[in-house]
KOLTIMI-417855 format. One record per residue (C-alpha): z, y, x. Coordinates in steps of 0.5 Angstrom, whole numbers, padded with zeros to 4 digits, always signed. Layout:
BEGIN
ZYX
...
***
This chain:
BEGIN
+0034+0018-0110
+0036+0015-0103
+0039+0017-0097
+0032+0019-0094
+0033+0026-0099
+0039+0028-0097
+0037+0028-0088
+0032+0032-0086
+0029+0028-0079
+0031+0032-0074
+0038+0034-0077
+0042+0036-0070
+0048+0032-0074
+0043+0025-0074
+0046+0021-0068
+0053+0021-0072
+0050+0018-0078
+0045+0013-0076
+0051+0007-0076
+0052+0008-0083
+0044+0009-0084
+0045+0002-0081
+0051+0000-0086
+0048+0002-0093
+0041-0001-0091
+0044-0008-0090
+0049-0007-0095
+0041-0006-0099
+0039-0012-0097
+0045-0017-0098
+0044-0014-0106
+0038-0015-0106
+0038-0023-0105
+0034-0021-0099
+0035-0026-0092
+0040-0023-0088
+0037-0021-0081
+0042-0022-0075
+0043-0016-0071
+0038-0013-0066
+0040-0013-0058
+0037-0008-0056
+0037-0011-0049
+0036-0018-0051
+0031-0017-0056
+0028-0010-0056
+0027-0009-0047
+0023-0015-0047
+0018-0013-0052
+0017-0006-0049
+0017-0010-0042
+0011-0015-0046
+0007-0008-0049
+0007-0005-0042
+0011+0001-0045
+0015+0001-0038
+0010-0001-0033
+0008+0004-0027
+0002+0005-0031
+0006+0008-0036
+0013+0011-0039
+0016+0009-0033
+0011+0012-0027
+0014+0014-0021
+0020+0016-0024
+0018+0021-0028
+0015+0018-0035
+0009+0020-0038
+0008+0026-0043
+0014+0027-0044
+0017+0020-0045
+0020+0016-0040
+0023+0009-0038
+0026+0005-0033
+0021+0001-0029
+0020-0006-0033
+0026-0004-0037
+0031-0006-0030
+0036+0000-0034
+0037-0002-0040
+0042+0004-0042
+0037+0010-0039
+0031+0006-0043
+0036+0007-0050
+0039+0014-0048
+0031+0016-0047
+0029+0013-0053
+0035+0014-0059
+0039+0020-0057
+0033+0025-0052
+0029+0030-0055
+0033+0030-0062
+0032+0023-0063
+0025+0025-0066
+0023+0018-0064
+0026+0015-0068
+0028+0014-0076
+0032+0009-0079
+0031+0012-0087
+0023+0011-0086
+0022+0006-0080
+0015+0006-0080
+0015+0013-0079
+0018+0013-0073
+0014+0016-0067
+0016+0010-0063
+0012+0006-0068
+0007+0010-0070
+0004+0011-0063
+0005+0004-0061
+0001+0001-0066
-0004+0007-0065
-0003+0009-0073
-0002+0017-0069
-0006+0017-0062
-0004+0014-0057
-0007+0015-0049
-0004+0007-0049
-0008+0005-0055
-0005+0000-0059
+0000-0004-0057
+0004-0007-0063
+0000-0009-0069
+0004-0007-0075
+0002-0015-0078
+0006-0018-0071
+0012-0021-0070
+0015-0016-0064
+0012-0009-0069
+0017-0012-0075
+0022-0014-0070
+0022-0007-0067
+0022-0004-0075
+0028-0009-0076
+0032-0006-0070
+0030+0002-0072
+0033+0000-0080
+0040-0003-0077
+0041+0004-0075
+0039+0002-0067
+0045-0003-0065
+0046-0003-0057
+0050-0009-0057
+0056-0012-0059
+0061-0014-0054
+0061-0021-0058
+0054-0022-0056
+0051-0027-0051
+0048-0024-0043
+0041-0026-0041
+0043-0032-0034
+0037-0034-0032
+0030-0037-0035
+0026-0043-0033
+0019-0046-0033
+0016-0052-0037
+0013-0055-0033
+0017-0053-0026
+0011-0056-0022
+0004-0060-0023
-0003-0063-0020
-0008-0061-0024
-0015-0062-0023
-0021-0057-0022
-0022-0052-0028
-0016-0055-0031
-0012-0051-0036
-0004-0052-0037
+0000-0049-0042
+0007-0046-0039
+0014-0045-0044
+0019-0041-0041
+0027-0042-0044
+0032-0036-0043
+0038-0038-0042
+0045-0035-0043
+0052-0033-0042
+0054-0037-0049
+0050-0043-0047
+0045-0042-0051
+0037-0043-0050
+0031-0038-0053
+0024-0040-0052
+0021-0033-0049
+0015-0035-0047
+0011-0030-0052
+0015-0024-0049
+0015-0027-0042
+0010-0023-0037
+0005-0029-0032
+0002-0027-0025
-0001-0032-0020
-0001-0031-0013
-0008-0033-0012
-0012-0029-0017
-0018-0033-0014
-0015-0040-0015
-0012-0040-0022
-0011-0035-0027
-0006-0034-0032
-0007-0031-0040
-0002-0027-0043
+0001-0033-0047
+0003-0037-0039
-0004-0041-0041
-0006-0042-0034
-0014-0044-0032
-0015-0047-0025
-0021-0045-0021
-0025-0050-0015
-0021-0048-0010
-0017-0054-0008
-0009-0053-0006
-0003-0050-0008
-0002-0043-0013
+0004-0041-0015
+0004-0037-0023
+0011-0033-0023
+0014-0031-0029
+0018-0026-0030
+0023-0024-0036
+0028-0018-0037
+0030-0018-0030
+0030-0025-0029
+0024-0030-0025
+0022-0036-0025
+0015-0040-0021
+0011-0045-0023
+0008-0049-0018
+0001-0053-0018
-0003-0057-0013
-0010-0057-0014
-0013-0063-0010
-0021-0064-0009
-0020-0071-0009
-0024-0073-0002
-0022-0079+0002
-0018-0078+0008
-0019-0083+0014
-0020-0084+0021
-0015-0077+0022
-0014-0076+0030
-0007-0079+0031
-0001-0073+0030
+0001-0070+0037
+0007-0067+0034
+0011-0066+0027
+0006-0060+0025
+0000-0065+0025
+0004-0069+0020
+0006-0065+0015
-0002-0061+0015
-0005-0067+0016
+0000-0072+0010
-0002-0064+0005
-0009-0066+0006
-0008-0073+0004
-0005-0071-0001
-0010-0066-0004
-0016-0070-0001
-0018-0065+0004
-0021-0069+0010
-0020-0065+0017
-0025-0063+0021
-0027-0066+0028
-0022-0064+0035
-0025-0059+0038
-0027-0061+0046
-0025-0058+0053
-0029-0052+0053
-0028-0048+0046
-0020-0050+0046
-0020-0046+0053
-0023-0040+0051
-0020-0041+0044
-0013-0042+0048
-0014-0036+0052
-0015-0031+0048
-0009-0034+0042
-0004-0033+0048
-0007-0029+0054
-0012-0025+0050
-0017-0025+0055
-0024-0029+0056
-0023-0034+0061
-0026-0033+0068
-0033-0038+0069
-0028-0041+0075
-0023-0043+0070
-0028-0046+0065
-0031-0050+0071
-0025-0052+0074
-0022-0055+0067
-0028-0058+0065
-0028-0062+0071
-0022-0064+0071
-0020-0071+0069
-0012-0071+0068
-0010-0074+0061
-0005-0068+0060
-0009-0063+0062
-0008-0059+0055
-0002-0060+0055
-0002-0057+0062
-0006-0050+0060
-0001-0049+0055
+0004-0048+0060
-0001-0044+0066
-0002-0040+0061
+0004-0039+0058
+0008-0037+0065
+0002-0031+0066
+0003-0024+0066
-0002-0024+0062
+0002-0027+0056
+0007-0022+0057
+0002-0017+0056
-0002-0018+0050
+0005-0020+0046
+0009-0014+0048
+0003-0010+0046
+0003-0013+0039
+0011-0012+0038
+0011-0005+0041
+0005-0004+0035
+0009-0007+0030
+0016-0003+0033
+0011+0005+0032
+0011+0005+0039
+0007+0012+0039
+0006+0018+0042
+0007+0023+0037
+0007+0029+0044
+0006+0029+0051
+0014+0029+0052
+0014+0021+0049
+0011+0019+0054
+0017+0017+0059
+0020+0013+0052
+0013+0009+0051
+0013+0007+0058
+0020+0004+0057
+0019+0001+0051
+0013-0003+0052
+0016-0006+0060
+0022-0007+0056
+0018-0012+0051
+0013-0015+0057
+0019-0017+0061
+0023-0019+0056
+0017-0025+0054
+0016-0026+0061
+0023-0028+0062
+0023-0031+0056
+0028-0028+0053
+0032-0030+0046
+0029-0028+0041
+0036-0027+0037
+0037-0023+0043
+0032-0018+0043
+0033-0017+0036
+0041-0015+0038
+0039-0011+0044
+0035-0007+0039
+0039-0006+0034
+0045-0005+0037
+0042-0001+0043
+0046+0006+0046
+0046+0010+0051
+0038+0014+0053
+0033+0011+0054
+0031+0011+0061
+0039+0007+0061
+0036+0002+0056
+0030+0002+0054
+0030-0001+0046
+0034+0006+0046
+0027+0008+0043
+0026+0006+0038
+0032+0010+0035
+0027+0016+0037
+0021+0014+0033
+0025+0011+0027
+0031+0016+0026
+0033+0015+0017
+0037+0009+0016
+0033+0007+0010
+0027+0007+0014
+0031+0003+0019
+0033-0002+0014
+0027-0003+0011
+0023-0004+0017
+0028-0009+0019
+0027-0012+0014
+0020-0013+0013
+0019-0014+0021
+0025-0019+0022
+0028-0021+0014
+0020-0022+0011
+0024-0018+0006
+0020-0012+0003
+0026-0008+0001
+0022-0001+0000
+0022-0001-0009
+0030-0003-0009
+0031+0004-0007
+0030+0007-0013
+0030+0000-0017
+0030-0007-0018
+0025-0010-0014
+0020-0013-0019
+0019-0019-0016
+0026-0021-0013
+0033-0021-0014
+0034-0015-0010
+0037-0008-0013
+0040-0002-0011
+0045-0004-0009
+0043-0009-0004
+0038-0004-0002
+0044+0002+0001
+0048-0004+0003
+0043-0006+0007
+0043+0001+0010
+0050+0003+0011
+0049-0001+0017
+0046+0004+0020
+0050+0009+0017
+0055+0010+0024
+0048+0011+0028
+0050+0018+0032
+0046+0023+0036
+0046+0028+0042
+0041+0031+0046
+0040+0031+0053
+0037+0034+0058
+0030+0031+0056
+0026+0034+0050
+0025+0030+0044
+0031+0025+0047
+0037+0024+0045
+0043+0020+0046
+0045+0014+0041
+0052+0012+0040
+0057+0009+0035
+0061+0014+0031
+0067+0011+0030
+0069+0010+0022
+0067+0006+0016
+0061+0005+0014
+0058+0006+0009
+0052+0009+0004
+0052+0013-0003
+0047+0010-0008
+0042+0014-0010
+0044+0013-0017
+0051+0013-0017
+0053+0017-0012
+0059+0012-0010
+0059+0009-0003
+0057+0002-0002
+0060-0002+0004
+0056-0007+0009
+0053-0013+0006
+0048-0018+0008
+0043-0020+0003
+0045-0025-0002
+0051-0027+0004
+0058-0023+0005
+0060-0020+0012
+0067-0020+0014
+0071-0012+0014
+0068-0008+0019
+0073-0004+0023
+0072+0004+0025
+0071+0002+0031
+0067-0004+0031
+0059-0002+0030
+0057-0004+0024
+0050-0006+0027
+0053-0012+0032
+0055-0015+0025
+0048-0015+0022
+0045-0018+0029
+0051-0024+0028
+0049-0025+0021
+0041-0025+0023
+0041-0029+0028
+0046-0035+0025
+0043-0042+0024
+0045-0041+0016
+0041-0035+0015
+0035-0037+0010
+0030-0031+0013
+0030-0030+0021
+0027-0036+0023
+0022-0036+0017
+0020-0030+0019
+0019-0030+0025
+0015-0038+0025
+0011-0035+0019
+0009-0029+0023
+0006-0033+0030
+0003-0038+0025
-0002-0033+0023
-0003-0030+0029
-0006-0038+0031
-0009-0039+0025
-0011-0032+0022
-0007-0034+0015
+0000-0035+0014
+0004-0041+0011
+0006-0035+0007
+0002-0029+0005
+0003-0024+0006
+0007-0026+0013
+0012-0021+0011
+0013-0022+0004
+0018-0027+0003
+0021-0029-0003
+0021-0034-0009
+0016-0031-0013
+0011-0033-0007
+0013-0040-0004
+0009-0042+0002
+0003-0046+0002
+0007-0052+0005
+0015-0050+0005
+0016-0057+0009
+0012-0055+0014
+0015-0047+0015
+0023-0051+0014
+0021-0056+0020
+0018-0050+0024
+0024-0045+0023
+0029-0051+0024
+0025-0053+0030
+0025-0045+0032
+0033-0046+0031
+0034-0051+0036
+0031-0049+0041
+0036-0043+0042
+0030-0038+0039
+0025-0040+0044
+0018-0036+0043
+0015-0040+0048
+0017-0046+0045
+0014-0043+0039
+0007-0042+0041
+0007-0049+0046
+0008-0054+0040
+0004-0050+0036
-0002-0050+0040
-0001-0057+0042
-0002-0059+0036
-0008-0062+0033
-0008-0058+0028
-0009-0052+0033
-0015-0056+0036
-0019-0057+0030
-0026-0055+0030
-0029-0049+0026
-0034-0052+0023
-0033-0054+0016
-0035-0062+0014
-0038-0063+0007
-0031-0062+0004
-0027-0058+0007
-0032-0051+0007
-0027-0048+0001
-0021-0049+0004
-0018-0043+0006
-0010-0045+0006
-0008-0052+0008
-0011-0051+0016
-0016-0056+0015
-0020-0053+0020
-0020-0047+0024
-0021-0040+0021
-0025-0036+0026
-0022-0029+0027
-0025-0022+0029
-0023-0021+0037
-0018-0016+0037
-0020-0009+0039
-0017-0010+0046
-0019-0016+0046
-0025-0015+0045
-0026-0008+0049
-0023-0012+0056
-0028-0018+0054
-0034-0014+0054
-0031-0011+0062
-0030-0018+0064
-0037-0020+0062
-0041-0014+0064
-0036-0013+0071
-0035-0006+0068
-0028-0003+0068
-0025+0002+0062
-0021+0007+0065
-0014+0010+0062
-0010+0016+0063
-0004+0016+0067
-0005+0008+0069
-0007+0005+0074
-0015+0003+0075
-0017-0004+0072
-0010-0004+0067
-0014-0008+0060
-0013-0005+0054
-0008-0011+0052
-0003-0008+0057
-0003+0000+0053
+0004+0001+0052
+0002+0006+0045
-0003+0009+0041
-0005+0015+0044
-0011+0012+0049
-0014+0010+0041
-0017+0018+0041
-0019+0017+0048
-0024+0010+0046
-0028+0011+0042
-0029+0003+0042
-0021+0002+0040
-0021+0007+0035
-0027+0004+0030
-0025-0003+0032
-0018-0002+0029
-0013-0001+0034
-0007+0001+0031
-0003+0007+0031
+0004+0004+0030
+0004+0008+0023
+0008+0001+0019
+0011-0005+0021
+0005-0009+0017
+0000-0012+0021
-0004-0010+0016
-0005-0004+0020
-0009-0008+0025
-0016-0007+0023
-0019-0015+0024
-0026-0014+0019
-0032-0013+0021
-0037-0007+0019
-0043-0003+0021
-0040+0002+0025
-0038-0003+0029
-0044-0008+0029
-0048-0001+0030
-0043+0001+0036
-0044-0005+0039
-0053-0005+0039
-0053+0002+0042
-0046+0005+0044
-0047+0010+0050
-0041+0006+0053
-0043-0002+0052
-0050+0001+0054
-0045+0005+0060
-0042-0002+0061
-0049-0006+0061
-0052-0001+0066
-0046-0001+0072
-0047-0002+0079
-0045-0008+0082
-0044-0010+0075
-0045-0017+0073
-0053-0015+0071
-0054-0012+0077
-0051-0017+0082
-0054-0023+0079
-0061-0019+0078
-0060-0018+0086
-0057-0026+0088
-0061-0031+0091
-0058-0037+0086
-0064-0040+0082
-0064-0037+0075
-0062-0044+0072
-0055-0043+0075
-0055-0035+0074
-0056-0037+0067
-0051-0042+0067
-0046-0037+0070
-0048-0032+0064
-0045-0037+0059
-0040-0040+0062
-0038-0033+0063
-0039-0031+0056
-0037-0037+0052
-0032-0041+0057
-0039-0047+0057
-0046-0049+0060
-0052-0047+0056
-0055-0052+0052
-0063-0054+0053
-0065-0049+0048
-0062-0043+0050
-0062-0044+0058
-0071-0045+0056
-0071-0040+0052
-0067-0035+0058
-0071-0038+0063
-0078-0036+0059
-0075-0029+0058
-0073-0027+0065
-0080-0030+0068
-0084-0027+0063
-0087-0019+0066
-0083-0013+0063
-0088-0007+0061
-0086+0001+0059
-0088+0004+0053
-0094+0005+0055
-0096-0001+0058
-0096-0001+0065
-0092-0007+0069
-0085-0004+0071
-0082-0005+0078
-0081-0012+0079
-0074-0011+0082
-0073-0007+0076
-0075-0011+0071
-0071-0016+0073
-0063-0012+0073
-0066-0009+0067
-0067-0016+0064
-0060-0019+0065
-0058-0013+0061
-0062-0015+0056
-0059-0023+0056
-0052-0019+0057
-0053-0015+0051
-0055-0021+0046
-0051-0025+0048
-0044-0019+0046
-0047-0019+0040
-0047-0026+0038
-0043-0028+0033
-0040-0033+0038
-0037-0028+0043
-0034-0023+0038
-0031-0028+0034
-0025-0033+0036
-0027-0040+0034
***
């Protein structure tokens, strides 16, 4: 008779008697001359394998907090205390068995030997199955206070080059408090970046694609992650580089040795006009600005356009209305009109002004009073929860998304809670008076200590910076100043990078690091030499944005042509050439005005107002055109929510839109004008593309024109139309087709 006859499984007294269960069965074991196991941790040994099997991801027992059928546990097992409560002690312990491990549910579902809705997911023949019965027959240990603490894990190899296809086998070593080291690679999870550059099985053996560059493989174990880098060269050669402007031209081009990549060619004067213009003003160039820059001869003259367009208004324009996007500038009623209004000429003058960046961060941060006082007030009236500030602050300025350590460990970080409510007790003295204007209220300091309860705790958790101590914070001292000091400090390790990564990818379509607001470990850009150099540049500068984009589109880098030589095509990370991009929606919307000599009119502005100079999202349900081509609505931080792909409805919108076909048809619009004038048709083409593309027409298309515009224009039933007619209704067709090529939607 053994141990099992005497206790009935779900015997209420069972969690008192699981020690000695554990005790006798290893006392049996030693009489039996059997080999002596070692005691299980549950942390060390037991999280790791549920975390490998999948039993804690967001897909099963830990799904949004709740578990699933009935079984819940912490997300990737960041809580091991909660996971052992859940499993040893709930529901009468009926997971669990120590007389008869195998009969433990736990067991039994795992390996599918009773129906599992996960399937198998421990074999009864494999290592952590008999691992996991081990553990059940010790009598379900916990720890020991003598038992070593997981500190870090590392990767083997850290970094390599491997060629195309090539395969690499990753070991991964735990490190711990009693200086020991563990081989874990069977238990480690593997994920890589770029799922179309490299792929990485369940073992850490990673397969390279054919895309040349870099791609990280993160590696993570119990709550501790390393990264595996790997550069993928092509292998071409590199010569005959046009010479370096600045230092962003020789770190790319020292990348592109590096991995054999060879750039494309410089582009000339006039799609560096057109492609300047619409990255910084957000407009075509006019037909006089493209003759006049290429005919003028100064060597500086590059240079020298960066600067007048930098100084235009339409500079300022075009950069507020992508941070009043980014900062939910939106009308949610008519009452927000007055905050909307205030908020976007607070910005646009701002970056007229060429205001410290460091210092429109402050002003918006620490901003009191109303808003017609002090206009960065509004964005106290869109984003009113502390923890919706932090987290858009963090995401927006820190390139941190601090969303999941609300609840939980990040997953791919180093952030947890308890970063999360530190960061929020920065806005825990925000106070609040209504005013005499509906909707608004008047923000002050309230005088106290600051401080946020941790969800989980219920404790309160003072200030603190991520991964960096802020000095005591008085009652009377806003804690929101701390906060700008310590984001605008040359030491801080994100707001630069931030920032440098987020205008890098609005030239260049993509990121040094990708997402853009994303940064972290576990996500390393694609030339870290670059992104510091950018950042320690943007630093001396005293946060200069215009400095920013001047040395950015100076560079070669920034000049080099679209169109992909025979080795560079697949590169789409190491800026071997320019990616084209989809104009912007109120890009797009004005271009076509400019072009056509129509105009858009806006509700409560001023006739002729572009669309880059809206101040909120509420004139997207008055356009039909900037609402299908993707405007955004100020929802998110993310500028992901500008919609910069192309789809039918667009294409479709743009063929046979009653507004293009309004714009087409307008009196004293363009067509109509050049149908009227007495130029030769040689140079009202000419004036057609210089107009639509910033260049001369080359032979083909100014023949192919010419021939359509000599050629009789009949009715549907044949007859001659009216030559005057015909003649208007000819330059709209040229028109039409020339706003549906590709070159003229597309920034190139």
């Amino acid at each position: 008779m053994t141990i099992c006859d005497h206790i009935r499984p779900g015997y209420r007294g069972w969690r008192q008697v699981l020690p000695l269960v554990g005790v006798i069965m290893l006392h049996m074991s030693l009489e039996l001359n059997a080999e002596p196991v070692r005691p299980i941790n549950f942390v060390n040994d037991v999280v790791p394998i549920l975390t490998k099997a999948g039993c804690n991801s967001g897909e099963c027992h830990a799904k949004a907090g709740m578990g699933q059928n009935g079984f819940r546990l912490s997300l990737l097992g960041f809580e091991p205390t909660e996971d052992y409560e859940h499993l040893v002690k709930e529901a009468r312990s009926r997971r669990i068995f120590p007389a008869a491990p195998d009969q433990s549910l736990m067991l039994l579902k795992a390996s599918n030997t009773r129906p599992h809705g996960g399937g198998a997911r421990l074999p009864i023949d494999s290592p952590d199955y008999r691992l996991l019965r081990t553990w059940v027959s010790q009598g379900l240990p916990f720890a020991r206070e003598s038992d070593p603490t997981l500190v870090s894990i590392e990767v083997e190899p850290k970094r390599n080059t491997m060629k195309m296809g090539a395969t690499q086998q990753l070991k991964v070593l735990a490190h711990y408090s009693d200086k020991s080291t563990r081989d874990v690679s069977r238990l480690a999870l593997f994920e890589a970046n770029d799922r179309a550059m490299a792929e990485v099985n369940a073992t850490g053996l990673v397969k390279v694609e054919q895309i040349p560059g870099k791609v990280a493989v993160m590696v993570r174990y119990s709550a501790k992650v390393a990264v595996f880098n790997a550069s993928i060269p092509l292998g071409a050669p590199v010569n005959n580089l046009p010479p370096a402007k600045n230092f962003i031209d020789k770190l790319v081009f020292a990348n592109l040795k590096q991995i054999g990549i060879p750039p494309s060619a410089v582009i000339d004067d006039a799609a560096f006009l057109r492609r300047l213009s619409l990255d910084v003003a957000g407009r075509m160039p006019t037909a006089d600005e493209a003759q006049t820059f290429l005919t003028n001869a100064g060597k500086d003259k590059r240079d020298e356009l960066v600067e007048t367009f930098l100084d235009s208004p339409d500079y300022a324009d075009f950069f507020a209305n992508k941070w009043t996007s980014l900062l939910k500038n939106r009308r949610d009623s008519p009452a927000d009109i007055t905050a909307n209004f205030a908020f976007f000429s607070w910005m646009r003058d701002g970056l007229l002004a060429n205001k410290r960046y460091d210092q429109m961060v402050r002003e918006l941060l620490a901003a009191t009073g109303t808003i017609l006082g002090n206009p960065p007030v509004a964005w106290y009236k869109r984003v009113k929860d502390p923890k919706e500030q932090i987290e858009d602050v963090a995401q927006l300025f820190l390139g941190v998304r601090m969303q999941c350590a609300q609840c939980h460990h990040h997953p791919f970080e180093k952030w947890s809670q308890e970063d999360y409510y530190s960061l929020t007790a920065f806005f825990s003295q925000v106070g609040r008076k209504p005013t005499g204007i509906q909707g608004e209220d008047m923000i002050y300091h309230k005088r106290g200590i600051a401080q946020a309860k941790h969800m989980k705790t219920g404790l309160p958790v003072k200030p603190a910076a991520l991964g960096d101590k802020i000095p005591e914070i008085s009652a009377d001292d806003d804690p929101r100043l701390r906060l700008a000091d310590w984001m605008g400090n040359k030491n801080n390790p994100f707001f630069a990078k931030a920032l440098v990564n987020r205008y890098w990818k609005h030239f260049f379509k993509r990121g040094l690091i990708e997402p853009e607001d994303d940064i972290r470990d576990t996500n390393p850009p694609s030339n870290p030499e670059l992104l510091d150099a950018l950042a320690n540049h943007f630093l001396e500068s005293g946060f200069d944005l215009k400095d920013l984009v001047r040395i950015i589109t100076q560079s070669r880098t920034y000049q080099l042509s679209s169109i992909p030589n025979e080795h560079n095509l697949v590169d789409w990370q190491n800026f071997s050439r320019f990616y084209p991009k989809r104009l912007q929606a109120e890009v797009l919307l004005d271009s076509i005005d400019q072009l056509t000599g129509a105009t858009t009119s806006f509700a409560d502005l001023p006739p002729g107002t572009r669309a880059i100079a809206l101040p909120d999202n509420s004139y997207n349900k008055s356009s039909p055109f900037l609402g299908v081509f993707g405007r955004p609505e100020g929802q998110s931080v993310c500028e992901c929510e500008r919609v910069e792909s192309s789809s039918l409805s667009q294409s479709l919108h743009l063929m046979n839109g009653s507004d293009i076909k309004a714009k087409l048809k307008t009196n004293n619009g363009r067509a109509d004008l050049l149908a009227k004038g007495k130029q030769s048709n040689d140079e009202k083409i000419e004036e057609l593309y210089f107009a639509a593309f910033g260049r001369e027409p080359r032979a083909a298309e100014l023949k192919f024109s010419i021939d359509y515009l000599e050629t009789p224009l009949t009715d549907a039933n044949g007859n001659l139309i009216n030559e005057s007619t015909a003649r208007r209704q000819k330059f709209e067709d040229l028109l039409w087709a020339l706003l549906n090529t590709k070159e003229f939607l597309f920034n190139h």
